[in-house]
N, C-alpha and C positions, 0 to 999 in steps of 0.2 A: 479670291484667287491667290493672293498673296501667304494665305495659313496652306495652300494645299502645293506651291512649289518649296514652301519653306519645311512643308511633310516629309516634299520626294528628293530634298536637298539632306535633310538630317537621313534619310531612309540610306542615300549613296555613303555620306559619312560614314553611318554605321557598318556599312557595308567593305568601306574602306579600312576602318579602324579594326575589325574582325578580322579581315584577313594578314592586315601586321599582326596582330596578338596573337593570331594561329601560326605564322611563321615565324615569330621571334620563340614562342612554344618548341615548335617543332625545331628548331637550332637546336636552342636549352637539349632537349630529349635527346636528339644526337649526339651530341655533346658526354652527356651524363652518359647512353650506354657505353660510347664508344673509350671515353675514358675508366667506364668499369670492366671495360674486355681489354686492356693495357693494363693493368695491375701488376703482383710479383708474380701473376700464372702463364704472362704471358709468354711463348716457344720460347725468344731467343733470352730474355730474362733468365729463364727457369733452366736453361743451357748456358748459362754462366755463373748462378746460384750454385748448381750442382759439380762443373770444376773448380769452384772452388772451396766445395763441402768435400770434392775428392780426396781421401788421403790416403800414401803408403804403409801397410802394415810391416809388421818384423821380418813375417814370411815371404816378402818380396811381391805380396799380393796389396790387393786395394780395398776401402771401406769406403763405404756412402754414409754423412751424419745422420742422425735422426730426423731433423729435419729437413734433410733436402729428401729422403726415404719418402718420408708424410707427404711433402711434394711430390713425387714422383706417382704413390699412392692415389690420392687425391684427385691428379690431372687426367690419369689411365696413362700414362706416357712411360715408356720405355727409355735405355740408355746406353751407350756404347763410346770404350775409351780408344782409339786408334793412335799405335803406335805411330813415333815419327820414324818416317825413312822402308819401315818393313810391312804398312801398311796393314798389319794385324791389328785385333782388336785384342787387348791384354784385359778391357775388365767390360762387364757389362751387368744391366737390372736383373733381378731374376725373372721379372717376368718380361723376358725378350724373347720374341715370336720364332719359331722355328725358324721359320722361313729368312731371314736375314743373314746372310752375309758374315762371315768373322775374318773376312780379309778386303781389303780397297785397295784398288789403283790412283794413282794422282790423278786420275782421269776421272773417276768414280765419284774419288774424295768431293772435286771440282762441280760437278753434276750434282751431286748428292747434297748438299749444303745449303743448294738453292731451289731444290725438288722436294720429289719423294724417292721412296724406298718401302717399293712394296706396297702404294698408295699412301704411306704414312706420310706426314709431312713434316717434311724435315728443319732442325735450327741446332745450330751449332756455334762453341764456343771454345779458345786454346785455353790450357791448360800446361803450361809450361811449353814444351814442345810436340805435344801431342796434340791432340784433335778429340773434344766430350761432342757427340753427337747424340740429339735427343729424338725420338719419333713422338711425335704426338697423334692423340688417336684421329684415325680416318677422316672423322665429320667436324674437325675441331678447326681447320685453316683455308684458305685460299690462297694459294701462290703464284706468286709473279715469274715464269721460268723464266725472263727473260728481262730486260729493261724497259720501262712502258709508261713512266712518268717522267715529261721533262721536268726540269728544275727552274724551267720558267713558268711553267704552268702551275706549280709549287706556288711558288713566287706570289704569279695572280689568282691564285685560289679565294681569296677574301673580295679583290675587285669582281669576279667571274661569277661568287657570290651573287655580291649583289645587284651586279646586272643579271643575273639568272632569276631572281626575286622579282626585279621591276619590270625585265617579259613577262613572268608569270603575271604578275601583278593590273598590266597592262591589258594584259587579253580578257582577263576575268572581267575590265572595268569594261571595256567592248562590250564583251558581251554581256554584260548584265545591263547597259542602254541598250544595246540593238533590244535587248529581250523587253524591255519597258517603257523603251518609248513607243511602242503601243499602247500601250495604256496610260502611258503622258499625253497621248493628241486624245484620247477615248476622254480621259479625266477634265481637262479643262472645258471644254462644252458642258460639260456634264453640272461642272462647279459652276460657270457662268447664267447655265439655266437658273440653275438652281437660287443663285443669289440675287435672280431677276424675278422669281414666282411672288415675296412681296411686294413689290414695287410696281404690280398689277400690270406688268408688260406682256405682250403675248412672247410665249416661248415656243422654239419648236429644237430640238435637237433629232440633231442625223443618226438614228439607230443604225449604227455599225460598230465594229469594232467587239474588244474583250468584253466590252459593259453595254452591250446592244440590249441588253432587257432591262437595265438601269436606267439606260435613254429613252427608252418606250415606257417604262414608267411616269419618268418627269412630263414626257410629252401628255400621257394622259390625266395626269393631275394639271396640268396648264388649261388643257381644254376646260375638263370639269372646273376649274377654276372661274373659266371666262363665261363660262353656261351659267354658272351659281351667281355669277355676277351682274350679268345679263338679267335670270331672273327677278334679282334684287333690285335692279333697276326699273323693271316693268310694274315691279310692286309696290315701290316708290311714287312712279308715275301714278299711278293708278289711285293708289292714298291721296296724295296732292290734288288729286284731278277731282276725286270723291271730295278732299274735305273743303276745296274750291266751289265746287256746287253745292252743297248742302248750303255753304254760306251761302252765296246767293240765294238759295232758294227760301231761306229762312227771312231773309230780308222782310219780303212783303208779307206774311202775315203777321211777321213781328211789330213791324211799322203798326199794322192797321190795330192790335191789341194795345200800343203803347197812345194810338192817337184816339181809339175808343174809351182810354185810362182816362187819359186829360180832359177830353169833354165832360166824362161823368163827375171829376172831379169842378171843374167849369161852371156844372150846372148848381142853381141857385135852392130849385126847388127837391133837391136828392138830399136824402137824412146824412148826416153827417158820419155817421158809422160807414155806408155802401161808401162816402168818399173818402174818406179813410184807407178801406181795402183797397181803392179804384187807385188810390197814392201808393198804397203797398201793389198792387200788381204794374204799374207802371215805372217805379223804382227797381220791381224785379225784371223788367221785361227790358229795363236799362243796361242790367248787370248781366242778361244772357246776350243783350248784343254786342256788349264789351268781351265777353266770354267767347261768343264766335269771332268777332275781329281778330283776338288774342290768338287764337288757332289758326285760323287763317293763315295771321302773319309767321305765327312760330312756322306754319308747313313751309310760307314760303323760304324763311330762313332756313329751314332745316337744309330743303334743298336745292338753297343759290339761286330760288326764282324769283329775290328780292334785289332789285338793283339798288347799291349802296352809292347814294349821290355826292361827291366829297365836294369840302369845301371849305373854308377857313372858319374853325368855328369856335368862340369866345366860351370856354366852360364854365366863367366865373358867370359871365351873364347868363347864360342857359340855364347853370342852375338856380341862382336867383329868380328867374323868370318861373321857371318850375315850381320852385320853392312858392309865390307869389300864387299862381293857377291855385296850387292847392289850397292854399289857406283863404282865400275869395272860397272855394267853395265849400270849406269846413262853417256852415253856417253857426254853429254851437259854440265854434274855439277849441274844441276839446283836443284838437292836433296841432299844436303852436311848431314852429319850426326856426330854430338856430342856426343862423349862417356863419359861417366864420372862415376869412380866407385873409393871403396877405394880399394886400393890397397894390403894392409894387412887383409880385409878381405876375409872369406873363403865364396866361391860361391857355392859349391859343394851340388849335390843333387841326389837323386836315382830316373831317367825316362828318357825319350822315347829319346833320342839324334835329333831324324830324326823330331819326331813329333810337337819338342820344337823347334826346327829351323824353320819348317816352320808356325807356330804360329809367331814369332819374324817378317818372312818375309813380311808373308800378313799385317802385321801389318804396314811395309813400304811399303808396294805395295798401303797400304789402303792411305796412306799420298802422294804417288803419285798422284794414280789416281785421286782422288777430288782437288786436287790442280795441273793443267793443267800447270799454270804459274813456277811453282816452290816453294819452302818453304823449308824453314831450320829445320832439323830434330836435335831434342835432342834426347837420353837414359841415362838414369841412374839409376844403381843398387845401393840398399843400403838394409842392412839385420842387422838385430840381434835377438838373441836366437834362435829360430824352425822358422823364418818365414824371406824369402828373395822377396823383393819387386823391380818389373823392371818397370819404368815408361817411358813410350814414348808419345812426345809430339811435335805437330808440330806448326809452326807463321802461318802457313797460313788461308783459309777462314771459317774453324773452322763447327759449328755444331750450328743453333739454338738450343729454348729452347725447340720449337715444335719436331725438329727431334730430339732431346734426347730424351725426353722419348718416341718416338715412338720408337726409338732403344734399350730402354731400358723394353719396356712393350709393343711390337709386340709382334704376336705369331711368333711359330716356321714355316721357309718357307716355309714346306711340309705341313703344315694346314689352313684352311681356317678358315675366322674367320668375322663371318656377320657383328660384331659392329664395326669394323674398316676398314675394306676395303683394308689394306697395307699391304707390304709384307715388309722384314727384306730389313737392309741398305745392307745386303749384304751376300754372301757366306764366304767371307774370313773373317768376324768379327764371324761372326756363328762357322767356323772351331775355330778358335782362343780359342771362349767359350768353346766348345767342348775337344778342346784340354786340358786344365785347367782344366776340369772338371775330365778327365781321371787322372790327376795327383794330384785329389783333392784338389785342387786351386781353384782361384777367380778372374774376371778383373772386373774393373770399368770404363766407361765411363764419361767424362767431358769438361769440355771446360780448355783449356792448357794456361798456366800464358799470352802469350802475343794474347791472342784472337783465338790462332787454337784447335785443337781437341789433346786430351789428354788421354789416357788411363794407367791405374794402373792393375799390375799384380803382385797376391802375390802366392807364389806357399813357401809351407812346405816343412824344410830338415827330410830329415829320422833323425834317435835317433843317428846312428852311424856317421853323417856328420853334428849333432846339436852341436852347442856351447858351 
């Protein structure tokens, strides 16, 4: 909301700054013609140019110079000399209109100087004791017969300016809000919705106004929003609810194949080959019930139907303890495991005891499994401030660069995903995420100092077990 008044804030500026630069414009312009129509062409200029281009010849007659002629030429303007006292005209243009006059009254003279004559319009200038009176053509002046500018109005012409400027200026600003604040009360709903559609709130905007199909827009992507979301959730439920029963239901014939395993093994009088198998199908019939659990729990985590029990809980002993399980049941050795922590440091943190173990677990099950042959396990804890860091790492045959980030930017295993065709390196690194995730934590995947696979896990102490 804040990018969309700070639009219609720069949009007024603009608005405002246009119109100074159109009327500082528009001065300039005035300016420049009005000082190119004052020039040397101007009436009474060019009526005093010309008495004094006036001279007496030998013959008691008069001469116009050449340049003032040009002038005269030039403007279309006409000219006449009127005696003083006998109000004749002794000299005049040759090109002087029929129609004028070759004698004035003081009365005439009076009239004539600040008119016309004949429509022409008149400007005049002395000439010793005489009178050069100029006609300029027809369409070339507007005159004042009369007096009609005060000399205060003169005066305030620059203030009158631009108080004339600042009404203009003022009304335009009116109305160009009255004309947009409609579309200022339309916009902000509009922007409001809008910046509510991620945030999965339901929206509803009041289609009215300039942007009433804008606002019926947003309202029908909010719905289909809430519909698509809805279904998403129904489809979710329905996952969870399937992959909850299948577990269950899997249960008991698995039991009964894994308890039919151990008797055949058990028994005394069965070749030693049939118990053999009877150890391989009850070893495998271990690792699909471990494999359904695994699901199970990942759906419940997926979707929050895992209650997370918190509690004060010792990461140095957990993992030791873990560390401990596992190697009790490495009957070979072939999985040795390095503990390394400091000792004076505090491990403590507030979560799920059960959940963070078996996180630790899969994560040496994980180094098991892909290492058939055997490989040397590291751990080690090290923390300071709010953040305690457990790194596990193993020598064995490690993780290309290709399946790293395939395990780091696959989707999730319950979705399908056309541009890649793969499915997650596993259920028990997925729990692992998962698990972290509930405890507001983080792991990282990498390849481990002597060439095997390596993982980083930072999990946050509460305020009361912080440093």
């Amino acid at each position: 909301m804040k990018s969309t008044t700070k639009l219609i804030k720069r949009l007024v500026l603009t608005l405002m700054i246009s119109l100074i630069v159109l009327l500082a414009l528009n001065i300039i312009l005035m300016i420049t013609v009005t000082s190119k129509n004052m020039g040397y062409t101007g009436g009474w200029t060019m009526a005093q140019k010309l008495a004094e281009s006036l001279t007496e010849n030998e013959g008691g007659g008069y001469e116009l110079g050449e340049d003032a002629e040009k002038m005269l030429e030039d403007s279309g303007a006409w000219a006449i000399l009127i005696q003083d006292g006998t109000g004749d005209v002794i000299w005049h243009s040759q090109n002087l209109p029929e129609k004028i006059p070759l004698h004035y009254s003081a009365a005439e003279i009076s009239w004539y100087t600040r008119g016309y004559i004949e429509d022409y319009p008149m400007t005049a200038s002395a000439r010793g004791e005489d009178l050069v009176m100029v006609g300029n053509p027809k369409d070339s002046y507007w005159k004042a017969m009369q007096p009609t500018f005060s000399l205060e109005l003169i005066r305030n012409f620059p203030r009158n300016l631009l108080l004339f400027a600042g009404v203009n200026l003022a009304i335009i600003t009116a109305i160009y809000i009255i004309a947009t604040s409609g579309i200022l009360r339309s916009v902000k709903p509009i922007v409001q919705g809008i910046e509510a559609l991620p945030e999965g709130r339901e929206v509803y905007v009041k289609e009215k106004g300039l942007l009433s199909d804008l606002s019926g827009a947003i309202n029908r992507v909010s719905e289909k929003l809430r519909s698509q979301e809805y279904e998403i959730r129904k489809k979710e439920q329905a996952r969870a609810d399937w992959i909850a029963g299948v577990s269950h239901d899997i249960r008991t014939p698995l039991s009964m194949v894994m308890g039919y395993a151990a008797e055949i093994e058990d028994e005394t009088e069965v070749p030693e080959e049939v118990k053999r198998r009877a150890n391989i199908i009850r070893l495998q019939s271990v690792r699909i019930r471990n494999l359904v659990n695994d699901l199970n729990l990942s759906s419940r985590l997926e979707y929050c139907m895992q209650p997370v029990k918190l509690e004060s809980v010792n990461l140095a002993g957990l993992v030791r303890e873990t560390a401990a399980d596992f190697m009790n049941s490495d009957m070979e050795g072939k999985y040795p495991v390095e503990l390394l922590c400091e000792p004076e440091t505090d491990y403590r943190l507030m979560g799920d005891r059960e959940l963070l173990k078996r996180a630790f677990s899969n994560l040496l099950l994980n180094a098991q499994i892909h290492n058939p042959e055997g490989c040397n396990i590291r751990m080690e804890l090290s923390g300071k401030g709010k953040e305690i860091q457990i790194d596990i790492e193993d020598d064995g045959v490690g993780v290309t660069e290709e399946q790293l980030e395939r395990l780091k930017h696959t989707p999730h295993y319950m979705l399908s995903d056309s541009r890649t065709g793969h499915r997650r390196h596993g259920l028990g690194l997925l729990i692992v995420q998962q698990i972290l995730a509930a405890h507001n934590g983080r792991v990282a995947f990498g390849h481990g100092r002597n060439g095997g696979f390596r993982v980083e896990i930072f999990l946050n102490r509460s305020e009361e077990h912080a440093e």
